[in-house]
C-alpha positions as CSV (number, residue, x, y, z in Angstrom):
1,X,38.6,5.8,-19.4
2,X,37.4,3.4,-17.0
3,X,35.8,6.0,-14.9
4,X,34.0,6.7,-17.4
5,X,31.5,3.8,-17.3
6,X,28.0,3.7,-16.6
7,X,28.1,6.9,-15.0
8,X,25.4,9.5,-14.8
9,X,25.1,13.0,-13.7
10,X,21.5,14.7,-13.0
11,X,21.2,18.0,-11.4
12,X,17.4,18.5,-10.7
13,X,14.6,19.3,-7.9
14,X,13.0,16.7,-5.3
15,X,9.4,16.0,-6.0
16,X,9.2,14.5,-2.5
17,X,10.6,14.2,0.4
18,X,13.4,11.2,1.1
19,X,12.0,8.1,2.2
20,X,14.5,6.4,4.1
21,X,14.4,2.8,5.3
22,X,17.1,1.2,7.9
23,X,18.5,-1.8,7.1
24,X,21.5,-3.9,8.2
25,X,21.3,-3.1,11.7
26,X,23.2,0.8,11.6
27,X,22.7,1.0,8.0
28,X,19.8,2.8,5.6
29,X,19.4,3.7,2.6
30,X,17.0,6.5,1.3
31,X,14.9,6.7,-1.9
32,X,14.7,10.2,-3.9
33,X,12.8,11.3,-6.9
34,X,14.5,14.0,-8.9
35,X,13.1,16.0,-11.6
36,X,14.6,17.3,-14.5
37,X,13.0,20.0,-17.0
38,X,14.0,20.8,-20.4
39,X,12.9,23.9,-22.7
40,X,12.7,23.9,-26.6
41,X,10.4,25.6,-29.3
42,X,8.9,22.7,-31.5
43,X,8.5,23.3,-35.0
44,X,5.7,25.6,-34.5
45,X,7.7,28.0,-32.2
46,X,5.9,27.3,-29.2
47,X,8.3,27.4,-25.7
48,X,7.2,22.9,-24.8
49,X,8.7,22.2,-21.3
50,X,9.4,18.6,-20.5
51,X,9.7,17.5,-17.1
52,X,11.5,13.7,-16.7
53,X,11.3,11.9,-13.6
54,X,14.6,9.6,-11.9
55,X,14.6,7.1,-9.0
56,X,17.6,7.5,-7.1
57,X,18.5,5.3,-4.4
58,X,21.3,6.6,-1.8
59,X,23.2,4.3,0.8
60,X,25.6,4.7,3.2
61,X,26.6,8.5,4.2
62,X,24.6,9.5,0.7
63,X,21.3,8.5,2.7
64,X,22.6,9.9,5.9
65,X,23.2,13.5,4.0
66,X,19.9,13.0,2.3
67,X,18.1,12.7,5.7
68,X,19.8,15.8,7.4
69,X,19.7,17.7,4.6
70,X,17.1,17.5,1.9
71,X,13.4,18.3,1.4
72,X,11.1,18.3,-1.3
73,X,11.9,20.8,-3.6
74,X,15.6,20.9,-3.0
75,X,18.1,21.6,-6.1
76,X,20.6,19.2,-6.2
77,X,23.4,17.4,-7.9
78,X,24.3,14.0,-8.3
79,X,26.4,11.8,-10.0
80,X,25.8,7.9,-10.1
81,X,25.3,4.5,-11.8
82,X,22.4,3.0,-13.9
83,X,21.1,-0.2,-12.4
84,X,18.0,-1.9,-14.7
85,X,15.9,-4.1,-12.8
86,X,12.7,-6.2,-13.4
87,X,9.9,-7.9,-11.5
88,X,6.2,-9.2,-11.7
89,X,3.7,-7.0,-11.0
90,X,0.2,-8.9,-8.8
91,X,-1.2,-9.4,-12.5
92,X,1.5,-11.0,-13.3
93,X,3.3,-8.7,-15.9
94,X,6.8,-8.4,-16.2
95,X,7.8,-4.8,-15.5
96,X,11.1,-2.8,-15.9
97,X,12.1,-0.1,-13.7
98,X,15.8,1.8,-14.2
99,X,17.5,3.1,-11.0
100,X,20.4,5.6,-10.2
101,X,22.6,4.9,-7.7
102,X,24.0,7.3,-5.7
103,X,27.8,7.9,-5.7
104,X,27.7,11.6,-5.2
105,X,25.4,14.1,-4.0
106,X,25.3,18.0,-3.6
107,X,23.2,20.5,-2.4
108,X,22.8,23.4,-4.9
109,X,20.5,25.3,-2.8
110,X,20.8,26.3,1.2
111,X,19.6,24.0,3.5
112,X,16.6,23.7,5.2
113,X,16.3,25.8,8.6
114,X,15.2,22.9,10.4
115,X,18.5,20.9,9.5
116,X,21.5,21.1,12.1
């Protein structure tokens, strides 16, 4: 049951390209936006679509898959961790931010042309 543990799974679309930032000399990291959509009827019967953005954050070969293969737009799965963080914003107020943390990543949809 240990595995269990703050873990999330998302499959969804790329509203942007990755960002990816080097760090650590060899290393980077890459910083994805993933959308998910949802369909119900509310109680009138009307079809109401709602769309939910995620912050992912990828490191290591995650980032370095990210960067070869995905593009705005791009279906994919992934499976992470929650990480909750907080800071000030330049008026001062404290905000929150939630991030997923890559531990898997797959490409639902073919790759991009351009990629090798």
């Amino acid at each position: 049951m240990n595995n269990l543990r703050n873990k999330v799974q998302l499959i969804g679309n790329l509203g942007a390209d990755p960002e990816i930032k080097p760090f650590d000399k060899d290393k980077s990291l890459a910083k994805l936006s993933i959308a998910t959509n949802e369909k119900f009827r509310n109680a009138a019967g009307e079809l109401v679509e709602n769309t939910q953005w995620h912050r992912i954050t990828a490191f290591g070969p995650q980032a370095e898959f990210a960067k070869s293969y995905l593009t705005k737009g791009s279906e994919v799965a992934i499976e992470g961790r929650l990480v909750y963080n907080s800071y000030e914003d330049k008026q001062g107020i404290k905000r929150y931010t939630t991030d997923i943390i890559i531990t898997e990543i797959l490409l639902l949809g073919s790759k991009p042309k351009s990629a090798a």
